[in-house]
N, C-alpha and C positions, 0 to 999 in steps of 0.2 A: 417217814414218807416211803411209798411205794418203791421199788428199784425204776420200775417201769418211769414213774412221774420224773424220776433225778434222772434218769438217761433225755428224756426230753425237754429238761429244763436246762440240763448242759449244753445238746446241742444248740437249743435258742441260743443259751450265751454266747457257746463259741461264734455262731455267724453273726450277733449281734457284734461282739467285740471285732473281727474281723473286719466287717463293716466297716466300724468306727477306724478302728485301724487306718484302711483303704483312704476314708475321706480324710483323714487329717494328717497322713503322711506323704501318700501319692501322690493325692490332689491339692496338697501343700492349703490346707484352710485351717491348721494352726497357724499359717503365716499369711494372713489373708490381706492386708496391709489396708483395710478398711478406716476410713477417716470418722465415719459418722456411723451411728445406729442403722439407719438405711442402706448405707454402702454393705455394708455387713452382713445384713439380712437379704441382700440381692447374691449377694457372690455367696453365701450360703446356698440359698434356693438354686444359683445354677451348679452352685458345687453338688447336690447332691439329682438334680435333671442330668446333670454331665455323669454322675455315678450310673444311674438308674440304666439312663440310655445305652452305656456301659456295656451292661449286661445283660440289655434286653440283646444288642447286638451280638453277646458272646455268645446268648442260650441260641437263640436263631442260627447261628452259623454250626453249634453242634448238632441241632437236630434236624438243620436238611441236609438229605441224601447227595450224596458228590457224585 
């Protein structure tokens, strides 16, 4: 493969892995203590609105002017 192709398919990974990281160490959803398949799939879904929201708030707060 190109060099060019492997430098951007590492960076996906790494923020891909990071990511993953984030949501299932910080936001504690490998320990999500869900009873049923529903439960699960709800605190999933806010686990990662609560991520997303995250860092829409991070980017917003770097790129306005102080």
């Amino acid at each position: 493969m190109p060099s060019a192709l492997l430098k951007v398919i590492a960076e996906w990974r790494n923020r891909i892995e990071t990511t993953f990281s984030e949501i299932t160490d910080q936001m504690e959803l490998a320990r999500h203590g869900a009873h049923t398949f529903w439960g699960l799939l709800t605190r999933t879904a806010a686990t990662i609105a609560a991520h997303t929201l995250q860092l829409t708030c991070l980017a917003k707060r770097v790129t306005e002017p102080t």
